[in-house]
N, C-alpha and C positions, 0 to 999 in steps of 0.2 A: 448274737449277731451272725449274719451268715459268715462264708468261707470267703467268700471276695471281699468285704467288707476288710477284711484282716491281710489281703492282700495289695488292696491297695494301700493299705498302713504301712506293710513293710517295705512297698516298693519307694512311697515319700521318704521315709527314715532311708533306706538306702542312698537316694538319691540324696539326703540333706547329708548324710558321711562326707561323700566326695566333696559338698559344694563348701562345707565349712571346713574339709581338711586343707580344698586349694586357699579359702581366705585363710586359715592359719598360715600356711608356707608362705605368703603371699606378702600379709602384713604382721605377723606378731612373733613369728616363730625364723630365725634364719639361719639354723642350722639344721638339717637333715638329719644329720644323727640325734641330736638332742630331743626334735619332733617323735621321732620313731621310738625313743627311751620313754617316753612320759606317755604315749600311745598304750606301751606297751603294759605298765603302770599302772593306767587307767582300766585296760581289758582286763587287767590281773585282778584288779579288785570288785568288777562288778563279774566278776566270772566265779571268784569264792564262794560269796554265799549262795548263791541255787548249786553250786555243785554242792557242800554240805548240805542243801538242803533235801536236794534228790541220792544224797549219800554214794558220793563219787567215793571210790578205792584206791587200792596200788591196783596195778596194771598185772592184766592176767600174763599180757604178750606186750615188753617190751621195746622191741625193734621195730615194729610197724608203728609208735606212737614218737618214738627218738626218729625216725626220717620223715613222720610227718608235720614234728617240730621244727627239723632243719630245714625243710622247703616252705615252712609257716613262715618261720624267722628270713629266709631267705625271701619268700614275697613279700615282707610286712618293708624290708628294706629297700627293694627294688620300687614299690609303691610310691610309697615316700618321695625317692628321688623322682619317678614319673610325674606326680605331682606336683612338683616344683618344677618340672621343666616344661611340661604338655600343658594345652590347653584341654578344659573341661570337656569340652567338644570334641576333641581327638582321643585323650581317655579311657573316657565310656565307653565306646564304641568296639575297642580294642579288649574286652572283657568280652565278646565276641570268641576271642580267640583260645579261651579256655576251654570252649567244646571241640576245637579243633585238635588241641594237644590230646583232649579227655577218649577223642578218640581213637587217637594212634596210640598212646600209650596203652588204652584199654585193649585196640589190637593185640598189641607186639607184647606184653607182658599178663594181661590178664585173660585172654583166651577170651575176647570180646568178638563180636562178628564184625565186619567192617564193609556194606554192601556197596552195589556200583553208584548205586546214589548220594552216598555220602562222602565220596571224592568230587562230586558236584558239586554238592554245598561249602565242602571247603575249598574248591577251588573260586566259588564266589566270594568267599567271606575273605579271601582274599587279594581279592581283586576289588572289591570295596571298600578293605581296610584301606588300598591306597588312595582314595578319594575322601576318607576321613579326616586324614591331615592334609588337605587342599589348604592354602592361603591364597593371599590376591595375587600370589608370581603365578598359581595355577601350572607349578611346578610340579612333577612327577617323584622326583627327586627328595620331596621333603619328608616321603615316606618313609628312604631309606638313609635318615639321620639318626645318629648317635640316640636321640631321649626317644626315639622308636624302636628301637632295636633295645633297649632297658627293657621298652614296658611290654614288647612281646616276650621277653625272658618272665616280666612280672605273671604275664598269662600262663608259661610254663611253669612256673614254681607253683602255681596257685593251684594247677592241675594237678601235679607231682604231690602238694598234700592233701589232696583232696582225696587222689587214689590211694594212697596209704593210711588216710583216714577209713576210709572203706574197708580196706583190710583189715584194721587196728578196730572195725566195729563187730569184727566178727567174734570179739574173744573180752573184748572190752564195752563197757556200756559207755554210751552219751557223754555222759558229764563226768566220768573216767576220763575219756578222751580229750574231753575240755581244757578240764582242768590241768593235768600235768603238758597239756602242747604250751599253755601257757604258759607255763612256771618253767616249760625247758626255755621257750620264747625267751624268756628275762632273764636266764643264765645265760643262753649264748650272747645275751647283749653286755652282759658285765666289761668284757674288755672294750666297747667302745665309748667306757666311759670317758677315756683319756681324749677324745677326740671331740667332747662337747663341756668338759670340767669347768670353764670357765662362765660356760651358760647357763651352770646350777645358783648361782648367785642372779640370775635372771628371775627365777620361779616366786610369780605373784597372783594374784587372783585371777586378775585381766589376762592372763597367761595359760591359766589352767580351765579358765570355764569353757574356751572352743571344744579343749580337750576333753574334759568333762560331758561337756554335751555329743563329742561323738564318741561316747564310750554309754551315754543313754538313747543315742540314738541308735546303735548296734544292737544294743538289747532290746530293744523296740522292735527292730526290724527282723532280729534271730525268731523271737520268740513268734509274729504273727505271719512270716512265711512257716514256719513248723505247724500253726493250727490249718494255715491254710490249704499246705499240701498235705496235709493230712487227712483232708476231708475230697479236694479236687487237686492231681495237679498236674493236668495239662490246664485249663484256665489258670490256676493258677501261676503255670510258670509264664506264660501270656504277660500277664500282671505284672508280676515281680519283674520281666526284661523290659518295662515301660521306663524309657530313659529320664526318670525327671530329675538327673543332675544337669542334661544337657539342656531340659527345657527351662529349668531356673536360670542358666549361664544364659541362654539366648536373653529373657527377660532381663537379666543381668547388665547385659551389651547393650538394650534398646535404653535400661532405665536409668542406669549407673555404671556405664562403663570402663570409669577406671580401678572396680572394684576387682573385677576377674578380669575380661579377657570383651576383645572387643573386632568385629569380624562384618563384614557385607553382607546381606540379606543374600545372597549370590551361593555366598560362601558356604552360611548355614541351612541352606537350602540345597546344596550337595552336601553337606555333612550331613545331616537327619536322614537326607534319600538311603544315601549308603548306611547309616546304623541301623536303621528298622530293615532294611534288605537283608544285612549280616544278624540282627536280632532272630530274626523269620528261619534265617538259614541253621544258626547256632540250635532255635529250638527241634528244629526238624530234625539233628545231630541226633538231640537225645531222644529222640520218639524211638 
């Protein structure tokens, strides 16, 4: 199959993550902590066997795989909470903003170059993030609440392990790196077991198949953006930023609105302008 073919694969699987994670937070799952444990659970065990299989190790260099665990675990929890509080529309959008951190970080600490056009782009992606969270007050204001300022944190931590993923690839293989970010992921989560204990007596089938399914959806979507920017990946990174969590939730809204999230034709019509603007701009980031 060609290389687009498998990019458009991952981007559906990506986008089915999001929409099935907001339905879990939404109706089956109502505790954030408890979501974020059985998440993390579920990645752990479809993360085992192709690391045995590609014969993941110990760790040649320990400390760039330990900080890129603690800002892993730290995104996976900031997530979580985003998702329960943003709408799918506002979101996605804001994943935008990982090129923005990826690149001041990659300035100021990895000796990255930083030209005058790329203080452009991020000065748009930011000025379009705040038209992502428009509602009908067409308030300015709603940008800079509380469950937006989470989920630009969520963008930073995401960046923070990415770049120390980077680091930790230089010394370490693939599915080394996998495997143990995982396995640190579910130690640092041990102590908040106390703070979802009584929702372990909740876990049923109907409970675990969302989760289940985004734990096959992830692997779906890891593995056909890997074949596909492995062959192209400026198309394919194209591809892969194609919103379709935001264009299922629009669907969502016209079809069955009180399933997700439910918005004016107005509305999603500046939320879309502004994500493919800040899409267009995040990719330019990394050219």
């Amino acid at each position: 199959m060609p290389y687009y073919f498998y990019a458009w694969i991952g981007a559906v699987a990506s986008g089915l993550i999001v929409i099935t994670a907001k339905l879990t937070s939404k109706h089956s799952v109502s505790n954030p902590w408890f979501f974020n444990f059985l998440l993390v659970c579920v990645t752990l065990l479809f993360t085992i066997p192709p690391a045995l299989i590609y014969k993941a190790g110990i760790p040649v260099n320990w400390l760039p795989i330990i900080l890129a665990a603690i800002f892993s675990t730290l995104f996976n929890i900031f997530w979580i909470f985003s998702t329960y509080s943003l709408d799918v529309s506002t979101l996605t959008p804001l994943f935008s903003f990982r090129a923005v951190f990826a690149v001041i970080i990659g300035y100021f600490f990895l000796n990255e170059p930083l030209a005058s056009r790329h203080l452009l782009f991020i000065l748009i992606i930011v000025l379009a993030g705040i038209f992502t969270s428009m509602d009908e007050k067409f308030s300015f204001r709603s940008f800079f609440k509380r469950s937006i300022v989470i989920g630009l944190f969520t963008m930073l931590f995401l960046a923070l392990s990415n770049a120390f993923i980077k680091i930790s690839l230089e010394k370490n293989t693939l599915w080394t790196n996998n495997l143990w970010i995982t396995i640190i992921n579910g130690v640092f989560l041990i102590p908040t077991i106390t703070l979802f204990r009584k929702d372990l007596k909740k876990i049923n089938v109907s409970l675990l198949l969302p989760i289940g399914a985004m734990g096959i959806f992830s692997t779906i979507s890891e593995f056909s953006a890997n074949v596909a920017f492995g062959v192209n990946l400026g198309i394919s990174s194209l591809i892969m930023n194609t919103p379709f969590s935001m264009i299922i939730a629009f669907l969502f809204s016209v079809f069955a609105p009180k399933l997700l999230e439910k918005h004016s034709l107005k509305i999603y019509a500046i939320r879309f302008t502004a994500a493919f603007l800040m899409i267009y701009c995040a990719i330019q980031l990394t050219l």
